[in-house]
C-alpha positions, -999 to 999 in steps of 0.1 A, spaced: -59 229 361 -89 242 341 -98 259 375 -65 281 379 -67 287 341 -104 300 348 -86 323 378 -59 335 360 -86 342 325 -104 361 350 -78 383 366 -62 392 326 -97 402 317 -102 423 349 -70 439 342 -79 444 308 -110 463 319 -98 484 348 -71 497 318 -101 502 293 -117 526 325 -87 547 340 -64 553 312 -38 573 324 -26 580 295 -22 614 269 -14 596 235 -46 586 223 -54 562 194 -73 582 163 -106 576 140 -119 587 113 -118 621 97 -136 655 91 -152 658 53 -158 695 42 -186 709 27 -180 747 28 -148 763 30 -161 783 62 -155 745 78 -119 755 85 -132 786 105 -148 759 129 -122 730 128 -86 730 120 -77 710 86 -50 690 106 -75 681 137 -79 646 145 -106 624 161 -90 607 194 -104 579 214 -102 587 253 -117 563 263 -140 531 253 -158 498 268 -189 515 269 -226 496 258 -240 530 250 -226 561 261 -246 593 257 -255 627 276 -215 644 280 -213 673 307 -183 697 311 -178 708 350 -157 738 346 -152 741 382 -137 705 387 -121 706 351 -138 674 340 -162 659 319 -193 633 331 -209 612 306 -239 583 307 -235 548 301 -272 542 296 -273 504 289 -250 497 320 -273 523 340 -241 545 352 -222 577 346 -187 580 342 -163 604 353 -136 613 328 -103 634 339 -73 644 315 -43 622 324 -64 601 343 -89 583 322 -126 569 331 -140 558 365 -177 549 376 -185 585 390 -229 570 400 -242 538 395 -274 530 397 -275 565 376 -313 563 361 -330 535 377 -331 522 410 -360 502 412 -354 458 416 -350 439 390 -344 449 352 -364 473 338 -354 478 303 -318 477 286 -320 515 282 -326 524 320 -295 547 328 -296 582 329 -293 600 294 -289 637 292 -268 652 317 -254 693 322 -247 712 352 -270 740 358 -258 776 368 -254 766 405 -232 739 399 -262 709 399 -258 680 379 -295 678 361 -300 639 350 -326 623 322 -332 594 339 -349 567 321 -358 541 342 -368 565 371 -384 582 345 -381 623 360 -359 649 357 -336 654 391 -310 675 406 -279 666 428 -258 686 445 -218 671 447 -212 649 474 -254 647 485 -278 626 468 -304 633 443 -335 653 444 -368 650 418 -374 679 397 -402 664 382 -417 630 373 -451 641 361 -473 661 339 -505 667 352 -504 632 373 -494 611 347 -458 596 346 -430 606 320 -419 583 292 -381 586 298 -370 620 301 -340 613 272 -322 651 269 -319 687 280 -313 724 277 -308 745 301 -309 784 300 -292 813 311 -319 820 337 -326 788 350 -353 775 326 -351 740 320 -363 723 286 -364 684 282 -377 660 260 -394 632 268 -399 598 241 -405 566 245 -370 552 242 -366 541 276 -393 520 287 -393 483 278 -406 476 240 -428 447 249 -442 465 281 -445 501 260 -485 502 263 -490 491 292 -461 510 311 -472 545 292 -494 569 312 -487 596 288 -502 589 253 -476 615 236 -440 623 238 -439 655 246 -412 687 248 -412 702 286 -399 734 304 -391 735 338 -392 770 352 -363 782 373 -369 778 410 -399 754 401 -409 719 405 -434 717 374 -434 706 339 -454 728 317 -456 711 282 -444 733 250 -452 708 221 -461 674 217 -457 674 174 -434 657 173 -438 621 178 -401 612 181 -382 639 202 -345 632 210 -316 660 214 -323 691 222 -307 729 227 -308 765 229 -293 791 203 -267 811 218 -291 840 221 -318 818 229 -342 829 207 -348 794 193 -351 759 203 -335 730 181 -353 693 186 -339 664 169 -367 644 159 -355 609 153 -383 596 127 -371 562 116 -385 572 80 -381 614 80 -356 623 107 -352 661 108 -340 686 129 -369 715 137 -365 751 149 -388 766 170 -385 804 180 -386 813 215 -412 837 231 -404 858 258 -429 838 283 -408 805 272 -434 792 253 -427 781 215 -436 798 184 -442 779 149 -421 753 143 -400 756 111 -375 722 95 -336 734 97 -323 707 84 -338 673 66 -315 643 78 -329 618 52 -323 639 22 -284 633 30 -279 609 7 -240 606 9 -241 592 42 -255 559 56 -287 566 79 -287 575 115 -311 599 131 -300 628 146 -295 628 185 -275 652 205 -276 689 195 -248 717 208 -246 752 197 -216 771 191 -207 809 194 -210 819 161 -246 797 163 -237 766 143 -257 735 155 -235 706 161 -252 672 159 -250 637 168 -259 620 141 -250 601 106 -224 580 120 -205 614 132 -214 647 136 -226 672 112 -221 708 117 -250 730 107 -250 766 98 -282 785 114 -295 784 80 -296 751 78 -267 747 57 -243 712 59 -203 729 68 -188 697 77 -191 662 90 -168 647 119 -171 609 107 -163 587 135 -176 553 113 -194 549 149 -234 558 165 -228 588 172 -251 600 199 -242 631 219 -216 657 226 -206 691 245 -180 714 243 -152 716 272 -117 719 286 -105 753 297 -114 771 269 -146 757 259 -130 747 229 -129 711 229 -158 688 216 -159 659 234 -187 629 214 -199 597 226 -201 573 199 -213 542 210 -188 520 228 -158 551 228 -154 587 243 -137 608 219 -129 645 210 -118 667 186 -101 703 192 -123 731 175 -120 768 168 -146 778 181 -163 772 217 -198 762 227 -229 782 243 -222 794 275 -182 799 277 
């Protein structure tokens, strides 16, 4: 008896899953709510939008890419070290697994991949943690190594990525990945560092290595600056840096001071995406705060979840899609992201 109780346990909770992962489905439960700031909030997001929850089951989800060829959107599980493939009226299904570490055994409980985007060609670029590089793959072949060194010396855990117009790669590259009780002896690279990848090139030059606790990063629209979230636990803070023409990076200058926020409870900042108009939209503070290029706080898309990352998608390039801890949500803008 307790055996085909067991059996029948198993098969509800299996059913219970595969619904939780291919939810074929258009009405969508809703969370939290958008708090306004500045009146030019309702330029950016409608007053009636909602929050919906596509999907959810995750340990961590992170790193969002739109396809616009395929019409779909990829995101990372990092703690179950896969990436998910989301459709509309379809749901969530593995899309890679192993996605950022493929070595025996367990390496740490952040080893997935992180960061994702597809470049200009169509690639899907990874932050792989575990494997600890940058790589490439074409769809329907396997992966390639962009890079997994500087100078000889191993990454940290390549965690997130811009990519530009031309080609140019930028990635950051912390600590977060590699196993906290192994973190000194595993390290080869006694910084965490902020890297370009050249188009057409398979080397890491380093741009800055300031900042001690890199995390999200992204271009301007007209790419004359680079935002880094730095995730301080005690002053996290989101930096500007402005672009030179070679790619290198001039003086850094603070956009926007996460800790002085005081009506909100503390979460670092994390994933960064740009709009048209230039507003930075961030992962961070239990939602995500949108961010004139001043510097100046427009609104904040509470989700009451980690909010780690997010992209803009669907047709239009319209659609923000957010990864907030265990759910896949979105939220319809007026406005559309970098690039579309």
């Amino acid at each position: 008896m307790k055996t085909q109780t067991a059996a029948v346990l198993s098969l509800v909770f299996a059913n219970l899953s595969a619904n939780i992962h291919a939810q074929d489905t258009k009405n969508f439960p809703v969370i939290g709510k958008v708090l306004r700031f500045d009146d030019a909030s309702y330029d950016l997001i409608a007053e009636d939008a909602e929050i919906e929850v596509l999907s959810s089951g995750f340990l961590w989800s992170e790193g969002p890419a739109w396809n616009k060829e395929g019409n779909y959107l990829l995101f990372s599980d990092v703690h179950n070290n896969r990436v998910h493939k989301w459709v509309e009226g379809q749901g969530s299904s593995i899309y890679l697994e192993p996605s950022g570490y493929d070595g025996v055994g367990t390496y740490s409980r952040g080893s997935g991949s992180n960061g994702l985007e597809f470049d200009h060609q169509g690639l899907l670029i990874s932050c792989e943690h575990g494997n600890r590089r940058v790589s490439s793959m074409a769809p329907g072949h396997g992966k390639r190594t962009l890079v997994d060194n500087y100078q000889g010396k191993r990454f940290n855990s390549p965690n997130d990525l811009a990519i530009a117009a031309n080609g140019d790669i930028y990635f950051t590259d912390p600590i977060y990945g590699i196993p906290r009780e192994k973190r000194e002896a595993y390290r080869e690279l006694d910084f965490a560092g902020i890297f370009l990848i050249r188009a057409g090139t398979s080397e890491a030059t380093l741009v800055t290595k300031e900042i001690a606790w890199p995390n999200g990063v992204e271009l301007s629209p007209d790419e004359k600056t680079l935002y880094v979230a730095e995730s301080d636990p005690q002053t996290p803070l989101i930096s500007a840096y402005p672009l030179n023409k070679d790619g290198s990076l001039g003086d850094r200058k603070i956009l926007f001071a996460t800790h002085a926020q005081t009506q909100f409870r503390r979460q670092g900042p994390d994933g960064l995406h740009s709009d048209k108009q230039g507003n930075l939209w961030v992962g961070q503070l239990f939602g995500v705060s949108v961010i004139s290029p001043q510097g100046k706080l427009l609104a904040h898309i509470e989700t009451g979840e980690r909010t780690a990352n997010l992209v803009f998608g669907g047709p239009n390039g319209d659609i923000l899609y957010i990864t907030a801890d265990t759910y896949l949500c979105r939220i319809q803008t007026k406005t559309q992201g970098r690039g579309h």
